[in-house]
C-alpha positions in Angstrom: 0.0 0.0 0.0 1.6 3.2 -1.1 2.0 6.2 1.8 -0.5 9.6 1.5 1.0 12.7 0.8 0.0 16.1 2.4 1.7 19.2 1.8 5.0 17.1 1.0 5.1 15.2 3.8 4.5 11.1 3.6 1.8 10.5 6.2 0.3 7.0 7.2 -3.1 5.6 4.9 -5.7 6.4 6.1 -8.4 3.7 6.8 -11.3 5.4 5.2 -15.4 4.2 6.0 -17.5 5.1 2.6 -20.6 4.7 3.5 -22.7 5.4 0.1 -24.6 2.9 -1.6 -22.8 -0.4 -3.7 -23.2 1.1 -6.9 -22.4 4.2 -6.2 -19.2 3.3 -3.8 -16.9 2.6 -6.8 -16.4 6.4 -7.6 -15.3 7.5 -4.0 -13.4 4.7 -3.2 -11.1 5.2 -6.6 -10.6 8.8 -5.7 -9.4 7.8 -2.2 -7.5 5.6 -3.3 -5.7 7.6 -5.5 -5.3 9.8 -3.0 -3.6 7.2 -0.8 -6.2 6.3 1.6 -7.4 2.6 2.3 -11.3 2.9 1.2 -13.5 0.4 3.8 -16.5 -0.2 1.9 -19.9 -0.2 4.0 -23.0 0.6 2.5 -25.6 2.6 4.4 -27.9 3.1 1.7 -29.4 1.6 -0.9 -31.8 2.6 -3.7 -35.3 0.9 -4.1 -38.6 2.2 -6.1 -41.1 4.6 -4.3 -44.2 2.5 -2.5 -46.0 3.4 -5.7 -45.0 4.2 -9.2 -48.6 5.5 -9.6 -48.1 9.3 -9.4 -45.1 9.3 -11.6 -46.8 7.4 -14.3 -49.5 9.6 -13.7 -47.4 12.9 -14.9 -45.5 11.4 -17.3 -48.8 11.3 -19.2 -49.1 14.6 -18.8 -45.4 16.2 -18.5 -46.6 18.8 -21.2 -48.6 20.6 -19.0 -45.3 21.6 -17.0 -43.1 24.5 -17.8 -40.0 23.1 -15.5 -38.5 19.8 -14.5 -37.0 20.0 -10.7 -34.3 17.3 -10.1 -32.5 17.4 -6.7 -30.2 14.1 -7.0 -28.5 11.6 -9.7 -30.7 9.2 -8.0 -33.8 10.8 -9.3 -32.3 11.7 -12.5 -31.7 8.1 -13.2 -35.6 6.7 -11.4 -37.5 9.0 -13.6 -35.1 8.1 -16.7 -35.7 4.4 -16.0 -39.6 4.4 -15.5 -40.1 7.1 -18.3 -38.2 5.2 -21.4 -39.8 1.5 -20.3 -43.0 3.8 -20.5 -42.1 5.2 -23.8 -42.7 8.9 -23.0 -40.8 11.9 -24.5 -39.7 15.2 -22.8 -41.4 17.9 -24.4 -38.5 19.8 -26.0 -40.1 23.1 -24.8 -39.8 21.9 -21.5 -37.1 23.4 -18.6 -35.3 21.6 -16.4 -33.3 22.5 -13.4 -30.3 20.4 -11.6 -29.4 21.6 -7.8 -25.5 20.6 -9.0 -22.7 19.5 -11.5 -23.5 15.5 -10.5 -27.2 16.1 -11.0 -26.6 17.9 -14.2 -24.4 15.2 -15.4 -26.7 12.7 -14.9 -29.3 14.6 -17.3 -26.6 14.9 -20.2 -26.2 11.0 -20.0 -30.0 11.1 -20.2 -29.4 13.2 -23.3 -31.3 16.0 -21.6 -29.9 19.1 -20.5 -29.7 21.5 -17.4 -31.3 25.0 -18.3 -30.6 25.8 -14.7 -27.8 25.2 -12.4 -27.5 26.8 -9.4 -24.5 28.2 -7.9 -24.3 26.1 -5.0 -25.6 22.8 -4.7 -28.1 22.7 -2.0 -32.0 23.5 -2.3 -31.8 27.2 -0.6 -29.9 28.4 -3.9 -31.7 26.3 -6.5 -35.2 27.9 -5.1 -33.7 31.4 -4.5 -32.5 30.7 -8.4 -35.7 29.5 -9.7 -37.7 32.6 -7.8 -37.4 34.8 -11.1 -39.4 31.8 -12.9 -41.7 31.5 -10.6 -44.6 32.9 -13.2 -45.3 32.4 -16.8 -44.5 35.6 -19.1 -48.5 36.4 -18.9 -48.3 36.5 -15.0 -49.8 32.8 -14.6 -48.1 31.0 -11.8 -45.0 28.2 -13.3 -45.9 24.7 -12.8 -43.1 22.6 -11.4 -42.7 19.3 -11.3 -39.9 18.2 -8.3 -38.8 15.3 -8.8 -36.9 13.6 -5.6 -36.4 10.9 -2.4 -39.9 9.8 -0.9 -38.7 11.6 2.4 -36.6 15.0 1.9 -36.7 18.8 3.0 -39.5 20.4 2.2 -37.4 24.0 1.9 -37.1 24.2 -2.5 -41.2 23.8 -3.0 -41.9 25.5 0.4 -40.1 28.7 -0.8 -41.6 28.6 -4.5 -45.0 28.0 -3.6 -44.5 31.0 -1.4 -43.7 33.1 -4.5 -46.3 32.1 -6.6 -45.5 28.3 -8.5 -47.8 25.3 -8.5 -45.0 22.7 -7.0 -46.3 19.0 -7.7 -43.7 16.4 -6.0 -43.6 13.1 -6.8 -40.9 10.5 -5.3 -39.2 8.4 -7.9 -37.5 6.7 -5.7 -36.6 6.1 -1.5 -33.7 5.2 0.4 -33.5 2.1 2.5 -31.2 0.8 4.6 -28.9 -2.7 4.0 -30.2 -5.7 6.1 -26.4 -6.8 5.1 -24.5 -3.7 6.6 -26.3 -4.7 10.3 -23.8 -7.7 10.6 -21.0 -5.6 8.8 -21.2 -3.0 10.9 -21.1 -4.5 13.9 -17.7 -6.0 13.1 -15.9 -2.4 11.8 -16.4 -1.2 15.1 -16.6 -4.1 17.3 -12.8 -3.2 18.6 -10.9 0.3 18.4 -8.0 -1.6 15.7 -10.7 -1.7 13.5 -12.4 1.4 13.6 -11.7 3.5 10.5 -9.8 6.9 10.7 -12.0 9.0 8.8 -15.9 8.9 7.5 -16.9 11.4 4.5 -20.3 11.6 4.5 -22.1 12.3 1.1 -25.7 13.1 2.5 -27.4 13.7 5.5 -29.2 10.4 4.8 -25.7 8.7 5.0 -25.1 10.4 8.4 -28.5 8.8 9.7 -28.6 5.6 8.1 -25.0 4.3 9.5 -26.1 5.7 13.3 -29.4 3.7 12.8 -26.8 0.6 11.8 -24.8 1.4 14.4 -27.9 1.9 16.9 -28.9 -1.9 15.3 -25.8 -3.5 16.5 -25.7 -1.9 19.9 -23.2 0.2 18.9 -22.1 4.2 18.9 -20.2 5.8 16.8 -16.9 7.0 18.4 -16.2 10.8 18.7 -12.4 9.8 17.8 -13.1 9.0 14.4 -13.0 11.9 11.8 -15.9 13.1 10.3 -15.8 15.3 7.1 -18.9 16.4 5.3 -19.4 17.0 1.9 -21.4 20.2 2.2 -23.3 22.5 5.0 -26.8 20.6 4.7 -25.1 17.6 6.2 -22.8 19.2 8.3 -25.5 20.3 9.9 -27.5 17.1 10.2 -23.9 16.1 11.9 -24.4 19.2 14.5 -27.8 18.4 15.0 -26.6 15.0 16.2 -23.8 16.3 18.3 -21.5 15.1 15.7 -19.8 18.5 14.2 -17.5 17.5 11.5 -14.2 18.2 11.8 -14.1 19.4 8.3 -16.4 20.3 5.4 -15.5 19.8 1.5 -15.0 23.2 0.3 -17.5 22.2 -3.3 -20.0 19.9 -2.7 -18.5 17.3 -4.9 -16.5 13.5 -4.5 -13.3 15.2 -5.6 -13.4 18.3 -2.8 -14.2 15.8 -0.2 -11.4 13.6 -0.9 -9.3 16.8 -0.8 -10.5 17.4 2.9 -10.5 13.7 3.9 -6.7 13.8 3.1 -6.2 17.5 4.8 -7.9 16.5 7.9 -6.4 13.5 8.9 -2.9 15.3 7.2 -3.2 17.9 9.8 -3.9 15.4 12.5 -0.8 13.3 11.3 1.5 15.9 11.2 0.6 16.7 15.4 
């Protein structure tokens, strides 16, 4: 195993937890190790259909009678492209769509559709404070937006557009559960302190949650010695809110960012 480097200096791997789902572990754990890190794979979250596929097959009949798309994750991205082409449905080509970030935005383009709107940073206070000055129609009418997203998830994007004037329809496309698997898993990473990992970047709030509620499964806590870095300041705040702070926060909300701070972090804490 090759050493890390930070600011010159040859520092000892870090053992690093990545707790995002199995198909969408791969990308993390190649940037970390690339960046010289020892990636621990343990999925807190995985990807299943909403409890009903009814409402989204319900506007995909009628996604002409929308002026924007809303899409506040890959992961819905790729649930409303699945369900739409084994429907057979077209996008209306007059139809706008919105990303809240690069990821989101990439996902579309391998859709083959593209972002009209990306906001500046990628959490849902900018993308509504974004979308505010298409909140109406040119004749005044209020914008009808469909947002697109998790079965549970913050309510602040169609709270604050409804408040300025759109018609906000949500439908889920897809829900987060946790890993029956990850229980057992789990309970081995942390049963002793030589196998605890040095660091945990979280990607989500829901990755914060799920691995306590493993954790909480197998009896176990998560220890305030390990590092916790956060990808952005929606779930660093989720980590405060738990009386985890992290002990750093990615400075874009983005894989490559975190890695950055993953390796600075535990650099800084090496280098003591």
């Amino acid at each position: 195993m090759l050493d890390a480097v930070w600011n010159g200096f040859v520092i000892k791997p870090p053992r690093v937890l990545v707790t995002r789902s199995s198909r969408q572990a791969s990308m993390l754990a190649d940037q970390l190790r690339a960046a010289g890190a020892v990636p621990i794979l343990l999925p807190t979250i995985e990807l299943a259909e909403p409890a009903s596929l009814a409402p989204l097959d319900l506007v995909l009949e009628r996604l002409e009678t929308f002026d924007w798309l809303l899409f506040t994750s890959a992961n819905a991205v790729e649930s409303f492209e699945r369900r739409r082409t084994a429907l057979r449905f077209a996008v209306p080509s007059g139809l706008k769509v919105a990303a809240i970030g690069s990821a989101t935005a990439r996902a579309l383009e391998a859709a083959g559709l593209r972002a009209d709107l990306v906001p500046s940073r990628a959490v849902a206070e900018s993308m509504a404070e974004e979308l505010l000055p298409h909140v109406h129609r040119q004749d005044g009418s209020p914008s009808r937006m469909l947002l697109l997203r998790a079965e549970v998830a913050r309510e602040i994007l169609p709270d604050t557009l409804r408040s300025a004037g759109a018609e906000v329809t949500i439908v889920p496309v897809y829900r987060n559960i946790v890993p029956a698997d990850s229980i057992a898993a789990v309970g081995q990473i942390f049963s002793s302190r030589e196998l605890w990992p040095d660091a945990i970047p979280f990607t989500s709030s829901s990755t914060v949650t799920n691995l306590l509620t493993l954790l909480e499964a197998a009896s176990l806590r998560l220890p305030q010695e390990i590092l916790r870095i956060s990808i952005g300041p929606i779930t660093s705040q989720t980590l405060r809110d738990l009386d985890l702070p992290p002990h750093a926060e990615a400075i874009g909300s983005n894989l490559t960012d975190l890695v950055a701070a993953v390796m600075e972090v535990w650099g800084r804490k090496e280098e003591v």
